[in-house]
Residue frames as a rotation matrix with the C-alpha (Angstrom) as fourth column:
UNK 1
0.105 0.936 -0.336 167.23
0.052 -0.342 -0.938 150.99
-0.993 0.081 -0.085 64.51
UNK 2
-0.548 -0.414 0.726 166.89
0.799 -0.004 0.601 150.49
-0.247 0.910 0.333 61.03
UNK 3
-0.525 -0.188 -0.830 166.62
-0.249 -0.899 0.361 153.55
-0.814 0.396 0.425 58.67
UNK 4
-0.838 0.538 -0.089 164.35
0.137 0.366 0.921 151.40
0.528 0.760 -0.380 55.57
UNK 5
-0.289 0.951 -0.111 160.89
-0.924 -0.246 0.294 152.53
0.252 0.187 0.949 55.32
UNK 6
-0.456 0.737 0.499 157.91
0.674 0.652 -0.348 149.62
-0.582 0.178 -0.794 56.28
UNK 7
-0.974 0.144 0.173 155.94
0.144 -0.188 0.972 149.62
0.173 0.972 0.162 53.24
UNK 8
-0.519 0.822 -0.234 152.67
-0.349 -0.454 -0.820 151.28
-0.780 -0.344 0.523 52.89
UNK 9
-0.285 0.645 0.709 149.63
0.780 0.585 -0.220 149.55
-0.557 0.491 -0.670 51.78
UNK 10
-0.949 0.241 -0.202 148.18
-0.314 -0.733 0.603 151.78
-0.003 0.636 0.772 48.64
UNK 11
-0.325 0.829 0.455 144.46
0.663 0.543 -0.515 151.18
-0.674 0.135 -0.726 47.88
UNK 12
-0.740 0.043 -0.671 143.28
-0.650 -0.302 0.698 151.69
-0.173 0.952 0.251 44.34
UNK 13
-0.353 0.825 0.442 139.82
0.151 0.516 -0.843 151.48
-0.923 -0.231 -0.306 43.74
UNK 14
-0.948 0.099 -0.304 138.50
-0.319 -0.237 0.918 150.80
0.018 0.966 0.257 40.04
UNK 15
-0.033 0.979 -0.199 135.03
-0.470 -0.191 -0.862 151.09
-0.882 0.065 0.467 38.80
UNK 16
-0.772 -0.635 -0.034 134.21
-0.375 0.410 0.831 148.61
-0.514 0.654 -0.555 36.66
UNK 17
0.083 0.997 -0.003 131.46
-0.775 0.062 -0.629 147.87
-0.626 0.055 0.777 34.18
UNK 18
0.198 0.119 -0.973 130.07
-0.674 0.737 -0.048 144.53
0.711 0.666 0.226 32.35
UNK 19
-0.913 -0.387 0.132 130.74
-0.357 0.596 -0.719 142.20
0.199 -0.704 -0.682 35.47
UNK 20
0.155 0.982 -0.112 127.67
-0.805 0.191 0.562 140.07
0.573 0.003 0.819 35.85
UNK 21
0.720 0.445 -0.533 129.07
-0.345 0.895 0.281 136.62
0.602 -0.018 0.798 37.29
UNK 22
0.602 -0.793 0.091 131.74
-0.070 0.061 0.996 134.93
-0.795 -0.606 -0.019 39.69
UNK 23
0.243 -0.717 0.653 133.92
0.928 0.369 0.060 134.22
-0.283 0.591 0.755 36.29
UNK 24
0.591 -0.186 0.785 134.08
0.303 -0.851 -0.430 137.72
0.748 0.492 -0.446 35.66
UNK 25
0.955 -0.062 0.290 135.49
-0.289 -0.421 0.860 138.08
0.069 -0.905 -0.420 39.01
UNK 26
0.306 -0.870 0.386 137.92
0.238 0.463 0.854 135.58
-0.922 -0.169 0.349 38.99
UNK 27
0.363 -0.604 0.710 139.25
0.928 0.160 -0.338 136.68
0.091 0.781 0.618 35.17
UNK 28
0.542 -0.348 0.765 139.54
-0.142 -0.935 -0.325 140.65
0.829 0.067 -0.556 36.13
UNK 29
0.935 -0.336 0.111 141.44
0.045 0.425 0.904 138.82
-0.350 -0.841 0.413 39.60
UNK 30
0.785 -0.274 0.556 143.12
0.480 0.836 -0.265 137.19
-0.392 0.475 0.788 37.18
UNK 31
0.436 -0.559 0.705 144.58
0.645 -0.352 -0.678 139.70
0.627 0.751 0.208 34.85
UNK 32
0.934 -0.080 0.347 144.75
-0.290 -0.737 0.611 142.59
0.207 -0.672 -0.712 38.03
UNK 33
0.995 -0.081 -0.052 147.14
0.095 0.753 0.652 140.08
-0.013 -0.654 0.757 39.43
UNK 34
0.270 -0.874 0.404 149.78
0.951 0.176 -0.255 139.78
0.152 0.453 0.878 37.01
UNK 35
0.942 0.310 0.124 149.87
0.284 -0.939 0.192 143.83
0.176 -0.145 -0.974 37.54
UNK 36
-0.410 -0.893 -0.187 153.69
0.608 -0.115 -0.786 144.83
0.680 -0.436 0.590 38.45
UNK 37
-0.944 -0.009 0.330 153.92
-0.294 -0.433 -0.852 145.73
0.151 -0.901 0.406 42.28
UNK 38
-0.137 0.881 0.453 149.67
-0.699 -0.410 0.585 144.45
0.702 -0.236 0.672 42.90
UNK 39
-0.695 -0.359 0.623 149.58
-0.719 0.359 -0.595 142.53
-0.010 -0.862 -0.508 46.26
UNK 40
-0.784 0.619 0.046 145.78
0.135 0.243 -0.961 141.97
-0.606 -0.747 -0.274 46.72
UNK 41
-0.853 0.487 -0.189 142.91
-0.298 -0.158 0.941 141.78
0.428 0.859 0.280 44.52
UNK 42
-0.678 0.731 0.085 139.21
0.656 0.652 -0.380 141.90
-0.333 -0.202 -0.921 46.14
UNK 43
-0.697 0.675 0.241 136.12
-0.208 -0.512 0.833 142.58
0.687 0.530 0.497 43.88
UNK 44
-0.547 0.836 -0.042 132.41
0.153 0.051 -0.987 143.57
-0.823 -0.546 -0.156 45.26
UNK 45
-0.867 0.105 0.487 130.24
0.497 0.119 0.859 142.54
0.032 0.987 -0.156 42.06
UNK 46
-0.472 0.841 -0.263 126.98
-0.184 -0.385 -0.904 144.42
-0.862 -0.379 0.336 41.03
UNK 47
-0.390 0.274 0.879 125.48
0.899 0.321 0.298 142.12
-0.200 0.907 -0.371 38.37
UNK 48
0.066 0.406 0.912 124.19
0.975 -0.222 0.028 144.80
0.214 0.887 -0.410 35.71
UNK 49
0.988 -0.075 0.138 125.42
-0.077 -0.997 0.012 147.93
0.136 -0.023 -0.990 37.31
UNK 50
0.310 -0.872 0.379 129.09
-0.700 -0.479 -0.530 149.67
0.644 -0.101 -0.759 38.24
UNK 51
0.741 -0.425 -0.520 131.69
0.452 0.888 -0.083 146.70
0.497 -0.173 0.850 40.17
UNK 52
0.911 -0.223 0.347 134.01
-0.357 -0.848 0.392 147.74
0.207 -0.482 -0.852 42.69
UNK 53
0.702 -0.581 -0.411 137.24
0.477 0.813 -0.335 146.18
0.529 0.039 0.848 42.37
UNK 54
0.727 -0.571 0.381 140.16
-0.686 -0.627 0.369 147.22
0.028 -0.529 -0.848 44.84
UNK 55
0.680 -0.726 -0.105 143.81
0.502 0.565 -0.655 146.66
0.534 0.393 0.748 44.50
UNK 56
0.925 -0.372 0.072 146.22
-0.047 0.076 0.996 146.63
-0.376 -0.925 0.053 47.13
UNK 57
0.597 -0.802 0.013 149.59
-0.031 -0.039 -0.999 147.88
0.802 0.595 -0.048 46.56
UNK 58
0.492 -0.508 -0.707 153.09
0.685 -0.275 0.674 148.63
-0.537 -0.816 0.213 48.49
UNK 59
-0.801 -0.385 0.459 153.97
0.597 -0.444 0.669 150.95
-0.054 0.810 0.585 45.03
UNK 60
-0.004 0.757 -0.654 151.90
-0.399 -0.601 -0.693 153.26
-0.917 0.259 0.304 43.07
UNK 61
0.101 0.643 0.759 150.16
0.411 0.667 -0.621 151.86
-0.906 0.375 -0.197 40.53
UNK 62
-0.974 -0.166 -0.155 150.68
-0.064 -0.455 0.888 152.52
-0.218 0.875 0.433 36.92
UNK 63
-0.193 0.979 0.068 146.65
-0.508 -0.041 -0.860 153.36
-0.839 -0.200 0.506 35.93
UNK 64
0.032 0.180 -0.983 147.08
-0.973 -0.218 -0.072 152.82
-0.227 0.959 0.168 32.54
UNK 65
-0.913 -0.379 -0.152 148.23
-0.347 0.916 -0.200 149.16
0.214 -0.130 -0.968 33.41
UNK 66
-0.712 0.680 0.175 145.41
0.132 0.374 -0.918 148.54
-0.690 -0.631 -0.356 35.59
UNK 67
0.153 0.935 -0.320 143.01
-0.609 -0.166 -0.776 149.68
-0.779 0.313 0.544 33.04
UNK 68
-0.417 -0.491 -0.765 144.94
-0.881 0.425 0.207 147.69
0.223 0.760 -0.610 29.89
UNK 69
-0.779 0.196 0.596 144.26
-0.425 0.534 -0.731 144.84
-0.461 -0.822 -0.333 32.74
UNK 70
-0.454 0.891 0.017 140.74
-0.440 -0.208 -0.874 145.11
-0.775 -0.404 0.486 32.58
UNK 71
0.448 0.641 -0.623 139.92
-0.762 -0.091 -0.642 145.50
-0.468 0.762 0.448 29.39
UNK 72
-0.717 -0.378 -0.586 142.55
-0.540 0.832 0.124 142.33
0.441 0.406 -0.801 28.37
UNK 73
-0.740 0.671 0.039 139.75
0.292 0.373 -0.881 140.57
-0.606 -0.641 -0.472 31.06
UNK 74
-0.604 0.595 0.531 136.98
0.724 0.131 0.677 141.97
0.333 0.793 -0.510 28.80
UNK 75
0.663 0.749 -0.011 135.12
0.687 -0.602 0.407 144.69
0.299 -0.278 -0.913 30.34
UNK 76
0.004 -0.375 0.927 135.84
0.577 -0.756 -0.308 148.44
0.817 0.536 0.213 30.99
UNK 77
-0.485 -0.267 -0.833 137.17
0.802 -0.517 -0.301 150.91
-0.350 -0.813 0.465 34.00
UNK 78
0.298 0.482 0.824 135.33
0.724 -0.677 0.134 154.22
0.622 0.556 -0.551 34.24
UNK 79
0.365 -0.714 0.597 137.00
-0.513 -0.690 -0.511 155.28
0.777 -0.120 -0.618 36.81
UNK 80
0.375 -0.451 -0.810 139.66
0.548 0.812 -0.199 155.07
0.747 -0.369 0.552 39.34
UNK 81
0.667 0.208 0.716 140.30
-0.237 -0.851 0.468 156.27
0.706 -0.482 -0.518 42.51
UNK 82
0.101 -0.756 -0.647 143.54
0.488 0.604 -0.630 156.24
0.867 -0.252 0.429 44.35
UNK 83
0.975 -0.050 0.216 144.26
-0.220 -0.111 0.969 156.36
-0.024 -0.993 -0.119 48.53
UNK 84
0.023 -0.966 -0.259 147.91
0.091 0.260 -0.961 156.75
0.996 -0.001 0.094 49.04
């Protein structure tokens, strides 16, 4: 019987604003990606209002990363909400 933890998905949901188009999707994908420790990256756009992006860990998330992220992608976290 091994004695090593199985890793636990995290979900980390960011609120994101300025997303209008599938290229915004795929560049805040993009940058999420490169995150240290982010598995999974799926976004649920709302052209001209608040964007739900979730990020799938097996770590906790550094926030400050995830928001750096964003805003290297061009647009801006307002908030973030985290499910360990």
């Amino acid at each position: 019987m091994s004695t090593d933890p199985s890793p636990i998905d995290r979900t980390t949901v960011l609120d994101v604003e300025g997303m209008t188009c599938s290229h915004c999707v795929s560049a805040v994908t993009k940058e999420l990606e490169d995150v240290k420790d982010v598995s999974t990256v799926s976004v649920l756009l709302r052209n001209g209002g608040t964007s739900e992006v979730t990020v799938v860990s097996d770590a906790v998330l550094d926030q400050d990363a995830l928001r750096a992220a964003v805003d290297e992608a061009g647009y801006t976290v307002t908030a973030i909400h985290v499910d360990n």
